[in-house]
PDB file as gemmi writes it, atoms N, CA and C in Angstrom:
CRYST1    1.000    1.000    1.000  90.00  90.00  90.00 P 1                      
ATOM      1  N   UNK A   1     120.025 -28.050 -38.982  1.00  0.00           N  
ATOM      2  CA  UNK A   1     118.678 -28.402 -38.590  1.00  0.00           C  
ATOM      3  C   UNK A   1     118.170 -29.490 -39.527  1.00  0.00           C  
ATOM      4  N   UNK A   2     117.361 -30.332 -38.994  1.00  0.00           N  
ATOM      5  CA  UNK A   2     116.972 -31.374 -39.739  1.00  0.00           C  
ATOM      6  C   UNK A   2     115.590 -31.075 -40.676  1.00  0.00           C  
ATOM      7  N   UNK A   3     115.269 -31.431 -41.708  1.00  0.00           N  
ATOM      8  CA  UNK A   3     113.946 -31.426 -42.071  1.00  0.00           C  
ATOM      9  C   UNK A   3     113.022 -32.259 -41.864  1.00  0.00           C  
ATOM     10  N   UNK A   4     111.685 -31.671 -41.645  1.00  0.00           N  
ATOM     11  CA  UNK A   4     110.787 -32.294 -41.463  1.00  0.00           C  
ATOM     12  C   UNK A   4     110.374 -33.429 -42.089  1.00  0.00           C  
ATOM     13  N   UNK A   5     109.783 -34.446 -41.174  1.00  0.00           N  
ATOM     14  CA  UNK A   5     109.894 -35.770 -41.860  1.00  0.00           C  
ATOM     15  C   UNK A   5     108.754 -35.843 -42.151  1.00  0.00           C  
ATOM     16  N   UNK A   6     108.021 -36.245 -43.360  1.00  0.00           N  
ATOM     17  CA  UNK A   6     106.636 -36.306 -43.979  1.00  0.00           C  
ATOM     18  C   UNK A   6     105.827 -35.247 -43.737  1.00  0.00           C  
ATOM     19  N   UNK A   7     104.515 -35.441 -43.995  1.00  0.00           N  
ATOM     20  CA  UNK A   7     103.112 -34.005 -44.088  1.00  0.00           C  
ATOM     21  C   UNK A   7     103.015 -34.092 -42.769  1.00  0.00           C  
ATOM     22  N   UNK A   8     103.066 -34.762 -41.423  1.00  0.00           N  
ATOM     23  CA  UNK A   8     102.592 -34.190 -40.271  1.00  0.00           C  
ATOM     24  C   UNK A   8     103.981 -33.106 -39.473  1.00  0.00           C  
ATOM     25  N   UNK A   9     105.007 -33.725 -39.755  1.00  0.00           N  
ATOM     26  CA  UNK A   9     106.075 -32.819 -39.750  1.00  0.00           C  
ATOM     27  C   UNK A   9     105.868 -31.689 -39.765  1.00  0.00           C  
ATOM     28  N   UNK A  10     105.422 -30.863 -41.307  1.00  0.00           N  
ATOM     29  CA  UNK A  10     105.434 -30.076 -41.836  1.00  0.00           C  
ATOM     30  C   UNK A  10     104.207 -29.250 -41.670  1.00  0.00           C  
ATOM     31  N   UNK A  11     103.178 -30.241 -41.552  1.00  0.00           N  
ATOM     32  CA  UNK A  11     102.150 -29.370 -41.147  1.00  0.00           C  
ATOM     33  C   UNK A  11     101.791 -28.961 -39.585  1.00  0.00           C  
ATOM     34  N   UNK A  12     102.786 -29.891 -38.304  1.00  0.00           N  
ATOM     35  CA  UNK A  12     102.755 -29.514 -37.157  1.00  0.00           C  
ATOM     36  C   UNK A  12     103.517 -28.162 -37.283  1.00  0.00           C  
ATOM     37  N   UNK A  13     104.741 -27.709 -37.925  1.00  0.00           N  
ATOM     38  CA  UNK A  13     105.189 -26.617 -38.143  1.00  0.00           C  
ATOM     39  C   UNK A  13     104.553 -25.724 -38.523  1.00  0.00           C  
ATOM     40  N   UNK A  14     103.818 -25.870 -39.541  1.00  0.00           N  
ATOM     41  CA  UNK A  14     103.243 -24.673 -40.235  1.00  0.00           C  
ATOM     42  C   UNK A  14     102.172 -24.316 -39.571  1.00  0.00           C  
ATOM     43  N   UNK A  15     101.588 -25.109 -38.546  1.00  0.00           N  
ATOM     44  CA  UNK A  15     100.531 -24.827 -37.558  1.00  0.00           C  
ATOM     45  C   UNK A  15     100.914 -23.630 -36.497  1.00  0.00           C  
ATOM     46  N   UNK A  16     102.098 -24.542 -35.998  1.00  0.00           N  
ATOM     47  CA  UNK A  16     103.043 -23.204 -34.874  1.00  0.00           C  
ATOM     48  C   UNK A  16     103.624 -22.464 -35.303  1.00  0.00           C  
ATOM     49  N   UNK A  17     103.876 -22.218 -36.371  1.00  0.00           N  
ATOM     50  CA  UNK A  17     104.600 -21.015 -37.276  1.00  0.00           C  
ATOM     51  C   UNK A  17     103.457 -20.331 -37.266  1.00  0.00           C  
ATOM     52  N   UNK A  18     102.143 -20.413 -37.600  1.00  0.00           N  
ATOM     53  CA  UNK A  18     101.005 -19.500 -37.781  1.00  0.00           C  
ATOM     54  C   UNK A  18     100.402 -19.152 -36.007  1.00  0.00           C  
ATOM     55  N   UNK A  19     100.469 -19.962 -35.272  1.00  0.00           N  
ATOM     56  CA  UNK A  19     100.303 -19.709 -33.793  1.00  0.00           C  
ATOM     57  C   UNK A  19     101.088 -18.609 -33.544  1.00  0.00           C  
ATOM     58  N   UNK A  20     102.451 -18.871 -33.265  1.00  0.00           N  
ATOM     59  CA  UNK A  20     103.459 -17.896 -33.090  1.00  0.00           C  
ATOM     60  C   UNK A  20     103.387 -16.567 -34.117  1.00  0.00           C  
ATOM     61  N   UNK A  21     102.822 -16.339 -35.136  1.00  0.00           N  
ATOM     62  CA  UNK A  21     103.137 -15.338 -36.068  1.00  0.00           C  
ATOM     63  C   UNK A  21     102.105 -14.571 -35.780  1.00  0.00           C  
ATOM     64  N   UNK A  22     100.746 -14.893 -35.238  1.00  0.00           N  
ATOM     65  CA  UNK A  22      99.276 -14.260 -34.689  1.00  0.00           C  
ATOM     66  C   UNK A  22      99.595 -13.702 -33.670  1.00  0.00           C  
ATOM     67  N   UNK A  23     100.345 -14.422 -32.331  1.00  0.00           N  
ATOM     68  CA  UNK A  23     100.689 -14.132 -31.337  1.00  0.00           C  
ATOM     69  C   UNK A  23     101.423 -12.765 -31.286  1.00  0.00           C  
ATOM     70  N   UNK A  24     102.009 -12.848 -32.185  1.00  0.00           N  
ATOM     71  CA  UNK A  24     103.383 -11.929 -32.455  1.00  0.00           C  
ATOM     72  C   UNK A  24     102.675 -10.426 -32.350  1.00  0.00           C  
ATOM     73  N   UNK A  25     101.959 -10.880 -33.926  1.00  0.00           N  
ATOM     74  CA  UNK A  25     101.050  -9.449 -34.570  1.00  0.00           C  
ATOM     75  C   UNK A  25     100.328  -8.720 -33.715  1.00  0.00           C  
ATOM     76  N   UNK A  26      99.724  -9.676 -32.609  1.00  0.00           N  
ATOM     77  CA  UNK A  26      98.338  -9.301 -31.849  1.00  0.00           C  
ATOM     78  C   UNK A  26      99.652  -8.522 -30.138  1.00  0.00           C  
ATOM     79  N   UNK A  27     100.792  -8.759 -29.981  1.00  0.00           N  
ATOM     80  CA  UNK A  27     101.187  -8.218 -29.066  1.00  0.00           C  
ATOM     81  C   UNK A  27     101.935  -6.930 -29.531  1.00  0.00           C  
ATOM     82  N   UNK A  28     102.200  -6.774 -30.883  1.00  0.00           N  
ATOM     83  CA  UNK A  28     103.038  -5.886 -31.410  1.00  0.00           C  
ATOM     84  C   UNK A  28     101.712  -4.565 -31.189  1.00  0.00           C  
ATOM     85  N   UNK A  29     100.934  -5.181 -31.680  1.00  0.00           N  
ATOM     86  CA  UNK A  29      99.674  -4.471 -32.071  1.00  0.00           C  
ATOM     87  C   UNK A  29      99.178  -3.767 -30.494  1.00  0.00           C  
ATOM     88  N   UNK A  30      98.849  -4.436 -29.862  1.00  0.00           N  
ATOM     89  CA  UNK A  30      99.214  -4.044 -28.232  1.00  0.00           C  
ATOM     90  C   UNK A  30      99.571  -2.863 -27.874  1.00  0.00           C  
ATOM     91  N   UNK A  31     101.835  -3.566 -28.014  1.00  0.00           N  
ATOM     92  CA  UNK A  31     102.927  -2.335 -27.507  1.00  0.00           C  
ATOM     93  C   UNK A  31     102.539  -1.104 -28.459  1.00  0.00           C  
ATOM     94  N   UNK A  32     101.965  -1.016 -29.533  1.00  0.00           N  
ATOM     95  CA  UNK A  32     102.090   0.047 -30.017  1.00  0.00           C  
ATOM     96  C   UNK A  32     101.043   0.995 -29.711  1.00  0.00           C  
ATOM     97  N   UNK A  33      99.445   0.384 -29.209  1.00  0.00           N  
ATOM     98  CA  UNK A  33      98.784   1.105 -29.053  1.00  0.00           C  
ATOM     99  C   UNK A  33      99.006   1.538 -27.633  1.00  0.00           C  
ATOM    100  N   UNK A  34      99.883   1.238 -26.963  1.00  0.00           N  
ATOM    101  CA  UNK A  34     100.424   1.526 -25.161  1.00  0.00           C  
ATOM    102  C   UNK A  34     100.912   3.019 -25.599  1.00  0.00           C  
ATOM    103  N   UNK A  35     102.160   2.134 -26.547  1.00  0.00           N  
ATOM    104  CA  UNK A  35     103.101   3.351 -26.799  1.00  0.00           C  
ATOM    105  C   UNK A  35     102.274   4.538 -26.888  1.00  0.00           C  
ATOM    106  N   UNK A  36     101.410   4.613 -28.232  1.00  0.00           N  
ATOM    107  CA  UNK A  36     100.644   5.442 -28.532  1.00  0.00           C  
ATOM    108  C   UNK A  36     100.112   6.643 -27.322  1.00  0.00           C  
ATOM    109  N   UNK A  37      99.383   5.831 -26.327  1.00  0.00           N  
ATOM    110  CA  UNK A  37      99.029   6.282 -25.304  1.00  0.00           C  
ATOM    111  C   UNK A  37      99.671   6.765 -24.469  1.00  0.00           C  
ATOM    112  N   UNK A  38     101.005   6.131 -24.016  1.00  0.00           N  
ATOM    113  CA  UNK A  38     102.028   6.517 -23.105  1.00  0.00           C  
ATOM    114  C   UNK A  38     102.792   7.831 -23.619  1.00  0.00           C  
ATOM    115  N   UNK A  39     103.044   8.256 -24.725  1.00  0.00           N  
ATOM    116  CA  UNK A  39     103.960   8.873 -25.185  1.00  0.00           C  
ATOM    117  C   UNK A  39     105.200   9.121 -24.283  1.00  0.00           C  
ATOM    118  N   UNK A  40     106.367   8.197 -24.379  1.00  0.00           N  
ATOM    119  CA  UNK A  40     106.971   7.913 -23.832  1.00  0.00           C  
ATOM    120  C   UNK A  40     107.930   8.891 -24.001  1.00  0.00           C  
ATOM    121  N   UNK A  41     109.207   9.367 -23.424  1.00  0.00           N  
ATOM    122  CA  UNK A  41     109.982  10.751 -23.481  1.00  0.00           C  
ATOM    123  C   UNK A  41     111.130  10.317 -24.337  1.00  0.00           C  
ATOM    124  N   UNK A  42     111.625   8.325 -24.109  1.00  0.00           N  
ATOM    125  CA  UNK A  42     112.827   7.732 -24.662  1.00  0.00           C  
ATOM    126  C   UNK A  42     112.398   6.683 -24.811  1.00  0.00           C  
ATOM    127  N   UNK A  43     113.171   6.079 -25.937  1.00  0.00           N  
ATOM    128  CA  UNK A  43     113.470   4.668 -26.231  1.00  0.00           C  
ATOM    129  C   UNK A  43     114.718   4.178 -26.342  1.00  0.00           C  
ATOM    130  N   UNK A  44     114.795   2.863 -25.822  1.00  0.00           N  
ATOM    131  CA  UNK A  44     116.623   2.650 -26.042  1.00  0.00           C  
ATOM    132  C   UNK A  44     116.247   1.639 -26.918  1.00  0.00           C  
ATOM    133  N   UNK A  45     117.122   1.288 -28.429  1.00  0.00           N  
ATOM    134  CA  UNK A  45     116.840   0.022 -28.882  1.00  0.00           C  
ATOM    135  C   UNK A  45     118.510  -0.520 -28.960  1.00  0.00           C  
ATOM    136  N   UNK A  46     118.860  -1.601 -28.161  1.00  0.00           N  
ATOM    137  CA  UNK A  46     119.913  -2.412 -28.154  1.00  0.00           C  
ATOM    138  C   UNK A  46     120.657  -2.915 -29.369  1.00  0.00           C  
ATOM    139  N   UNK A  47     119.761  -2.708 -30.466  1.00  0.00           N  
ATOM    140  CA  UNK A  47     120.966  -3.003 -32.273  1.00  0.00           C  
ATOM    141  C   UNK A  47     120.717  -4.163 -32.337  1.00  0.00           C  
ATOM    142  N   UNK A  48     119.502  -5.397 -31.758  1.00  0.00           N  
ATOM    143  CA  UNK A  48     119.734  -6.327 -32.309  1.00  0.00           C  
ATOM    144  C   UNK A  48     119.046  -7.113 -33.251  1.00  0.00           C  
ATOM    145  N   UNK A  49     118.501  -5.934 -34.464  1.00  0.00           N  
ATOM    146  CA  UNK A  49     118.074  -6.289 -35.360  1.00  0.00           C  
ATOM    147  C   UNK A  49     118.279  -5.005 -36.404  1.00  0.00           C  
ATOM    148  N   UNK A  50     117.859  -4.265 -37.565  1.00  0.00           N  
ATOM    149  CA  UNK A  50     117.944  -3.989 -38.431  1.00  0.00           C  
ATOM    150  C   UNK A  50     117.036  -2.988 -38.074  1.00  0.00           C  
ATOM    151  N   UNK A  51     116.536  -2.008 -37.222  1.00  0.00           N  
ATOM    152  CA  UNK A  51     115.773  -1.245 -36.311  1.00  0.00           C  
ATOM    153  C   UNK A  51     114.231  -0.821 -36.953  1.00  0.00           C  
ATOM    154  N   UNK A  52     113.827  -1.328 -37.448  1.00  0.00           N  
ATOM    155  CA  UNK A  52     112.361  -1.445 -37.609  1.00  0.00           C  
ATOM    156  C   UNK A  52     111.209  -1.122 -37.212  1.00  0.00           C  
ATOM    157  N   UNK A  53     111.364  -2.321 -36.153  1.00  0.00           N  
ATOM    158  CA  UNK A  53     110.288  -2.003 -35.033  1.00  0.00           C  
ATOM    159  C   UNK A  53     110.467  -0.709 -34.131  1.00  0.00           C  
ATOM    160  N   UNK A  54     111.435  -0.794 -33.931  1.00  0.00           N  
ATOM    161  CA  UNK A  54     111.984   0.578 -32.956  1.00  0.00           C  
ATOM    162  C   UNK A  54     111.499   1.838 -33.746  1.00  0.00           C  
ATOM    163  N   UNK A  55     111.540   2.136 -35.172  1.00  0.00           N  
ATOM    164  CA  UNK A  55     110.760   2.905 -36.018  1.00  0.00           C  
ATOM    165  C   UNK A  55     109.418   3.226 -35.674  1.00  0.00           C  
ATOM    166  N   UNK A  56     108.806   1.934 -36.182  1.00  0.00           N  
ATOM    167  CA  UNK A  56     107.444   1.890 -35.376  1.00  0.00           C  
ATOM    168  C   UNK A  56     107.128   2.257 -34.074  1.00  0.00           C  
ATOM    169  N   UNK A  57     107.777   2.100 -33.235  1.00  0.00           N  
ATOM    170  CA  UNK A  57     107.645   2.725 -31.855  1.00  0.00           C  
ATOM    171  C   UNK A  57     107.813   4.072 -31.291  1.00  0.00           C  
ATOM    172  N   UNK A  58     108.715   4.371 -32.067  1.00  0.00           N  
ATOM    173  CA  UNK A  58     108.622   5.900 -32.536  1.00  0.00           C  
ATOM    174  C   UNK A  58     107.799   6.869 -33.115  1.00  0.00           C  
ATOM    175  N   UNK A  59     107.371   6.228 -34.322  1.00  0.00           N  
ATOM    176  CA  UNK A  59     105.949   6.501 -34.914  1.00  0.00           C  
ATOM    177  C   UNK A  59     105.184   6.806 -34.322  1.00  0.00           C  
ATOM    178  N   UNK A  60     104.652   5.437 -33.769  1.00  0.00           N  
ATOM    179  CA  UNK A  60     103.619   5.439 -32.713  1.00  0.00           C  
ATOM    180  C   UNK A  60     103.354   6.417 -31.475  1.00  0.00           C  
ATOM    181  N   UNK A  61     104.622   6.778 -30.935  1.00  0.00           N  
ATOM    182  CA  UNK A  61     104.703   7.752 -29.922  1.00  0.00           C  
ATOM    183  C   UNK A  61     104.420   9.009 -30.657  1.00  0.00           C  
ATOM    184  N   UNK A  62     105.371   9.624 -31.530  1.00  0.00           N  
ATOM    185  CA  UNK A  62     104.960  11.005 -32.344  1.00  0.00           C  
ATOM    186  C   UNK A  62     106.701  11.112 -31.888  1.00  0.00           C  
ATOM    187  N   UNK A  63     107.592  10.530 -31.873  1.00  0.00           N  
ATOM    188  CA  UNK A  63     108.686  11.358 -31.004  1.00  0.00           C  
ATOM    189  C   UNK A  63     109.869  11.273 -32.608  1.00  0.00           C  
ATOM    190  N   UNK A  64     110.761  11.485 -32.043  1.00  0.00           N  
ATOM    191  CA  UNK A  64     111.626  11.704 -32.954  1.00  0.00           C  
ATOM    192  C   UNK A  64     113.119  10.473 -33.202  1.00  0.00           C  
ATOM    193  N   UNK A  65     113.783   9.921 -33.592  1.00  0.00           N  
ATOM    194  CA  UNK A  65     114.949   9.140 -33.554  1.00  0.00           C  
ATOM    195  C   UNK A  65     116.261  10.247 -33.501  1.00  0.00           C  
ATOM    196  N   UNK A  66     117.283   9.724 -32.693  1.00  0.00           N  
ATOM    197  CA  UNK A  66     118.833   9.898 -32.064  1.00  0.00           C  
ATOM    198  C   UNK A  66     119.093   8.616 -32.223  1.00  0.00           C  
ATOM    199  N   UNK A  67     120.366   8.792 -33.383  1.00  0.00           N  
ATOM    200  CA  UNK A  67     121.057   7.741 -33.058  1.00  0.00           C  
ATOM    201  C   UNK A  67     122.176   8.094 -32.671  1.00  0.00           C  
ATOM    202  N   UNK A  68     123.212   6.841 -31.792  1.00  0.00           N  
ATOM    203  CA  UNK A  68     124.046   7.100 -31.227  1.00  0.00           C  
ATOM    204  C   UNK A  68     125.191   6.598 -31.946  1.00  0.00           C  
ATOM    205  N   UNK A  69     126.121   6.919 -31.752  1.00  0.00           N  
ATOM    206  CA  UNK A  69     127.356   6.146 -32.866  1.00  0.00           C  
ATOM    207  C   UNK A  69     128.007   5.235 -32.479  1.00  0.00           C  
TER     208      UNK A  69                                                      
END                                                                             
């Protein structure tokens, strides 16, 4: 990847880096209060991250984690 070329570069990035990172928070913030509400019976999380959020979603529900091997 290339780096940004001068301060508008860098600051058009750091603009959409903060767009995208609000966006993020404010939908996470969302699924969880759904979850919350839904108390859902299952969750499947696909492994393609370091399972975290899927934690949180769990949380949020009150339910419990199975993992599978």
């Amino acid at each position: 990847m290339k780096p940004y070329r001068g301060r508008l570069g860098r600051a058009a990035h750091d603009y959409l880096l903060s767009l995208w990172t609000e966006a993020e928070d404010a939908y996470r913030k969302r699924i969880l209060e759904l979850v919350a509400s839904a108390k859902p019976t299952s969750l499947l999380d696909l492994g393609c991250h370091d399972g975290e959020w899927t934690e949180r979603l769990v949380a949020a529900s009150g339910g419990s984690v199975e993992r599978a091997a």
